[in-house]
C-alpha positions in Angstrom: 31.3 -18.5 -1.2 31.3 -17.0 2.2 31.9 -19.4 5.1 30.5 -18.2 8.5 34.2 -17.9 9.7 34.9 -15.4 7.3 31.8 -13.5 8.2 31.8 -10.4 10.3 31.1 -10.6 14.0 30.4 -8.4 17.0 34.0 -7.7 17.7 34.9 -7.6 13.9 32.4 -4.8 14.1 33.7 -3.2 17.8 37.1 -3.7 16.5 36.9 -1.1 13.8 35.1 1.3 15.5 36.7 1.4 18.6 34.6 0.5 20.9 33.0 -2.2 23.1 30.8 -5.5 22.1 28.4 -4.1 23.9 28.2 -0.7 22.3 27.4 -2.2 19.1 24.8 -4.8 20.6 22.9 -1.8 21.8 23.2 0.0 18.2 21.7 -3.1 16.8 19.4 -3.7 19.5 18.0 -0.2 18.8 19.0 1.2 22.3 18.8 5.0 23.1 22.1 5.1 25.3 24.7 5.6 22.9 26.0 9.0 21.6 24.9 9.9 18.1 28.0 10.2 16.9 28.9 7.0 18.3 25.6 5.2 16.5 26.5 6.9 13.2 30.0 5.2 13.3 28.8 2.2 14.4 25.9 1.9 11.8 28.2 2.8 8.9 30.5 0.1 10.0 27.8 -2.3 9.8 26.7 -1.3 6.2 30.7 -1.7 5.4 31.6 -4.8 6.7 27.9 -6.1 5.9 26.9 -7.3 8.7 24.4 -9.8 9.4 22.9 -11.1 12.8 21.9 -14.4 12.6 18.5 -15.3 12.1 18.5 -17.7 14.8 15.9 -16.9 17.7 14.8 -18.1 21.1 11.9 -20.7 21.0 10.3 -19.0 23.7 8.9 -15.7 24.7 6.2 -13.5 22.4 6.3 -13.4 18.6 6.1 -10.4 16.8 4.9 -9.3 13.4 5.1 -5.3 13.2 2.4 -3.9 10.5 2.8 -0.2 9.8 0.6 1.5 7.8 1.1 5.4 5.8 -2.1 6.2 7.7 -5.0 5.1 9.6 -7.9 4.2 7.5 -10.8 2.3 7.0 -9.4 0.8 3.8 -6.6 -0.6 6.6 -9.1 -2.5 8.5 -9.2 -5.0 5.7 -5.3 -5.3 5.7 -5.4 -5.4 9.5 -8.0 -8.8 9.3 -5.9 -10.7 6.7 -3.1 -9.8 8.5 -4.4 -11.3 11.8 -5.9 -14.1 10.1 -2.3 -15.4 9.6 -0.7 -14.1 12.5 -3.4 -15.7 15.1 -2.6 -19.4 13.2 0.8 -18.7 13.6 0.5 -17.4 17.6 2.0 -14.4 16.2 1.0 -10.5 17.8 0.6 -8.0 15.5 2.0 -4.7 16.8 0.3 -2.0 14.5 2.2 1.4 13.7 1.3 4.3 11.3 3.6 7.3 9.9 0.8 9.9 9.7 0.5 9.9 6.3 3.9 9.6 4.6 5.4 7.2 3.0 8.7 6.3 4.2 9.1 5.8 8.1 11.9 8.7 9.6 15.2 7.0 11.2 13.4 7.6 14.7 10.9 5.4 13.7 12.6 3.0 12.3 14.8 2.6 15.1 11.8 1.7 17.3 11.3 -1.1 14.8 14.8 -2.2 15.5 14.2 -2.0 19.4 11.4 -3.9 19.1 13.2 -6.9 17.0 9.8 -8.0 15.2 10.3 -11.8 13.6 9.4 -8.9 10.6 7.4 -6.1 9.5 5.0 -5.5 7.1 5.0 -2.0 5.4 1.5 -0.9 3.4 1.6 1.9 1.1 5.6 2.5 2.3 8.7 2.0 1.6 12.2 1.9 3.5 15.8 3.9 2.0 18.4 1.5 0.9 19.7 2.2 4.8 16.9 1.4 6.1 16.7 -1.8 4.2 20.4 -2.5 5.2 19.6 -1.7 8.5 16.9 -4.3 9.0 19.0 -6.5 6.5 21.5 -6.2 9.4 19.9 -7.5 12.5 17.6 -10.0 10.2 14.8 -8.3 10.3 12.6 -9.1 7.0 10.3 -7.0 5.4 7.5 -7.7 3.0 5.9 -4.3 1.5 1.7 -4.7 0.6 0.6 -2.2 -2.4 4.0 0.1 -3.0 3.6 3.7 -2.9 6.4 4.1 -5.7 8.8 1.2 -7.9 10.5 -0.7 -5.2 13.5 -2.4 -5.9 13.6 -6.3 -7.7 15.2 -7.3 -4.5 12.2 -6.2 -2.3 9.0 -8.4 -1.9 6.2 -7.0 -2.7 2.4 -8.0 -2.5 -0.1 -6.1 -4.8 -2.7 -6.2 -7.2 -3.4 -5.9 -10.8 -4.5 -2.1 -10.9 -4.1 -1.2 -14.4 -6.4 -4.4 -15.3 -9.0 -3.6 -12.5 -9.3 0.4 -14.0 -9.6 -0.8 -17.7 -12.1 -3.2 -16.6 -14.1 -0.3 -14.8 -13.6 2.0 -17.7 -14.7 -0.5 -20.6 -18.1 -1.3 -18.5 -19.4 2.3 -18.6 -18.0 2.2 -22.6 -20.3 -0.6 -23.0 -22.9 1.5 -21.3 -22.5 4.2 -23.6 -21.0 7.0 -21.9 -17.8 8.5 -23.3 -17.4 11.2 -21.2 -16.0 9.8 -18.5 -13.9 11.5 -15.2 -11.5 9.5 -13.3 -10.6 10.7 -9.7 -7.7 8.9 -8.9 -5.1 9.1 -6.1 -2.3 10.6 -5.1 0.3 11.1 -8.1 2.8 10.2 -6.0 1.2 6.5 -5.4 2.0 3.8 -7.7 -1.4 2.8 -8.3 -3.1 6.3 -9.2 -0.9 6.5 -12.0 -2.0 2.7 -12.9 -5.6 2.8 -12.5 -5.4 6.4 -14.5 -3.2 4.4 -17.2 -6.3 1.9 -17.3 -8.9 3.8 -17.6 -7.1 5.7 -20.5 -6.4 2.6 -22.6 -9.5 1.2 -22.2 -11.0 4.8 -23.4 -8.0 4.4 -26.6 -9.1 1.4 -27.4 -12.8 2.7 -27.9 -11.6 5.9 -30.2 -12.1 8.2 -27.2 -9.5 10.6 -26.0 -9.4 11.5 -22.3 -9.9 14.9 -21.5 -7.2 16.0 -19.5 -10.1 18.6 -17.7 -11.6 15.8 -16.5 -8.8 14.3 -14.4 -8.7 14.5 -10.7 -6.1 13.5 -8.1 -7.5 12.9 -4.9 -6.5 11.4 -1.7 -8.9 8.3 -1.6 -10.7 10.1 1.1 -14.5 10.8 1.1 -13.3 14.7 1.6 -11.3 14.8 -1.8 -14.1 12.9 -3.7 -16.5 15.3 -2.6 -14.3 18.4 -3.4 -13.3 17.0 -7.0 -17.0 16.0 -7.3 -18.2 19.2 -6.4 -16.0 21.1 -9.2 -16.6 18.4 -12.3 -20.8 18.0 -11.4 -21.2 21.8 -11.7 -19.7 22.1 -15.5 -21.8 23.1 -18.0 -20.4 20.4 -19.8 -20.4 17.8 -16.8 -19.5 14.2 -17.2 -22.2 11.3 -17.7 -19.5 9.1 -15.7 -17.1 9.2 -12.6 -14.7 6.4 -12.1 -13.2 6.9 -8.9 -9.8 6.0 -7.4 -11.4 4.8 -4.3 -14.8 3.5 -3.1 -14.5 6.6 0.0 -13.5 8.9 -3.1 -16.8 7.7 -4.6 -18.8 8.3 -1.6 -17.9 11.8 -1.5 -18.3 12.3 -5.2 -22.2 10.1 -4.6 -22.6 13.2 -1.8 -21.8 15.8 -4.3 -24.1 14.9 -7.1 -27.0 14.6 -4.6 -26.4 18.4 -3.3 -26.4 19.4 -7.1 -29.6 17.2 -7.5 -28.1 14.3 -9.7 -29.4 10.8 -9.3 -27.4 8.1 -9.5 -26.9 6.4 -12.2 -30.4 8.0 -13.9 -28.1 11.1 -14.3 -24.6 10.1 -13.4 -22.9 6.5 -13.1 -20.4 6.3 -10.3 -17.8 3.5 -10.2 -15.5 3.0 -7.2 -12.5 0.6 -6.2 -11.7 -1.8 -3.4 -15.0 -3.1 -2.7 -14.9 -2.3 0.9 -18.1 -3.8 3.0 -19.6 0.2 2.9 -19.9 -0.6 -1.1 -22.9 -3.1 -0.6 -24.6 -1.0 2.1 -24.7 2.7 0.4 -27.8 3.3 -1.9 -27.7 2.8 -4.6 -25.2 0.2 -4.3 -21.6 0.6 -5.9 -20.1 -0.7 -8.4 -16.9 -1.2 -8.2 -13.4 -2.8 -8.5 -12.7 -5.3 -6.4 -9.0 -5.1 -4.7 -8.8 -8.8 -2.8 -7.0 -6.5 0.0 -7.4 -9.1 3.0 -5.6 -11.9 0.7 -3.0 -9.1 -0.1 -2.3 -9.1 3.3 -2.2 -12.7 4.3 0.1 -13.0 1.2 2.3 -11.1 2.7 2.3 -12.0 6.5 3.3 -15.7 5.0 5.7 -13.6 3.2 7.3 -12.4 5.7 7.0 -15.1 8.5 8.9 -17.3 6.0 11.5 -15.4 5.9 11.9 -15.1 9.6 12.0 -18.5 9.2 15.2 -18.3 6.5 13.5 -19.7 4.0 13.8 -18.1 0.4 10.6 -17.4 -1.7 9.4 -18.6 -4.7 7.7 -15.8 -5.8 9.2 -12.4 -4.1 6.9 -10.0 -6.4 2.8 -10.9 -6.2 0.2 -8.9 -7.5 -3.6 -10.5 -7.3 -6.1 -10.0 -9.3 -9.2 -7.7 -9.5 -12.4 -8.0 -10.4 -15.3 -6.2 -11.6 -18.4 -6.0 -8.6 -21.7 -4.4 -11.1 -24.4 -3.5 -8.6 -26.7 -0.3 -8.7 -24.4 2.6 -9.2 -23.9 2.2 -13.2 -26.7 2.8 -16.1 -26.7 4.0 -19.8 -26.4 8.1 -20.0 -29.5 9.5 -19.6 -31.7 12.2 -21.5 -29.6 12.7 -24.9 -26.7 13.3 -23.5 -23.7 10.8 -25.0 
């Protein structure tokens, strides 16, 4: 067992390198006055000797709880509110970042993370390099990640939710309808939950002696643009689907757009079924239905998460996923006309 004497220090650190306390407080501290070369040495020493600041932290002063996001979205709004929801109880302030749309922050961003010395961050739809996660590991900095964009590590905590049950529940209600040819426009393939809700809707479809038809698979970018597009191109087959499950309620707003320029009414000709129940879900005629994702408890999960681990407590349950549920409103009928 490691005793805290035995444990690496400042000048441990300083020592190897070769240079000053104070040049490795400013690595750690995320400051931009020290020579690349310098920070590079300095870093790798860190990782060596594994370092590790102590959590310990002044009683006074502002709290801070960074949330970075892959992208701006509406979809984020709902992680933003259960985020705050926990932060305001705790007199914590959010500080809200995004990476423009990919999924793992570059070192420059990460290193205005470390400047910033967060009690922790929150990552949605991201993920961090094992340096990155030794990095923060380093100047006890914890992390919590909300809905992964690939398999993280066991040793990462995680907050997500059940999306190969929510797509099979999706894909057995339009079964149940009738239809059995059914197109799924999912997400990115690179996101861990395209490929899961995909997965869903395909065993649900096995388990009903249909095979899905590889022609009818999309992969969007749960934007209303990519629905539409995808939309667009399956609605103006000869041999169209009776049924759309989409990835994403936006996706399914674009996809609702794109059967009403080809003159399709929903559901008389086309059922439409979306996921995340977003508030835009129960305000679009006809109404959607849709997949539930409980996305503002995801993100309170995981603001506890994380704020107990600023506190140096361990959790019980690093890995959470939450579960889904089926929302039937107006968007979903039998096929019409004779088609099956």
């Amino acid at each position: 067992m490691t005793t805290d004497s035995a444990r690496p220090t400042l000048s441990t650190v300083a020592a190897e390198v070769g240079v000053s306390v104070a040049t490795v407080s400013k690595v750690l501290n995320g400051r931009s006055d020290v020579a690349s070369g310098t920070r590079t040495r300095v870093e790798e020493t860190i990782e060596r000797l594994r370092y590790q600041r102590r959590p310990a932290r002044p009683a006074t002063g502002p709290q801070l709880l960074q949330l970075v996001f892959h992208e701006h979205s509406s979809w984020g709004q709902e992680i933003l509110r259960g985020v705050e929801a926990v932060a305001c109880q705790e007199r914590v302030s959010v500080v809200l970042s995004q990476l423009g749309g990919v999924h793992r922050p570059p070192q420059e961003r990460l290193d205005d993370t470390l400047a910033l010395r967060p009690l922790g961050v929150v990552f949605v739809l991201s993920e961090v390099s094992p340096t990155q996660r030794r990095q923060l590991a380093a100047r006890s900095i914890p992390f919590v990640v909300v809905d992964t964009a690939g398999e993280p590590p066991p040793d990462v905590p995680t907050v997500g939710s059940t999306n190969w049950s929510g797509a099979l529940a999706a894909t057995r209600h339009l079964l149940a309808l009738g239809h059995r040819r059914i197109a799924v426009v999912t997400g990115p393939t690179d996101v861990l939950c395209s490929r899961a809700r995909l997965d869903g809707c395909r065993t649900a479809l096995a388990e009903a002696g249909v095979e899905l038809d590889p022609s009818l698979v999309r992969y969007g970018n749960f934007h209303v643009e990519g629905g539409y597009a995808h939309g667009r191109e399956l609605l103006s087959r000869p041999d169209r689907p009776s049924a759309v499950f989409a990835g994403s309620d936006f996706q399914a707003l674009g996809v609702l757009r794109a059967a009403r320029e080809l003159g399709l009414r929903v559901p008389e000709d086309l059922s439409l079924v979306g996921y995340d129940d977003l508030p835009v879900a129960r305000w679009i005629g006809p109404a959607l239905t849709t997949v539930r994702q409980p996305l503002q408890e995801m993100a309170s999960t995981a603001t506890r998460m994380v704020l107990e681990l600023a506190r140096g407590a361990s959790l019980a349950a690093p890995r959470i996923d939450l579960a889904t549920e089926l929302v039937v409103r107006e968007s979903t009928a039998p096929p019409g006309g004779d088609r099956a």
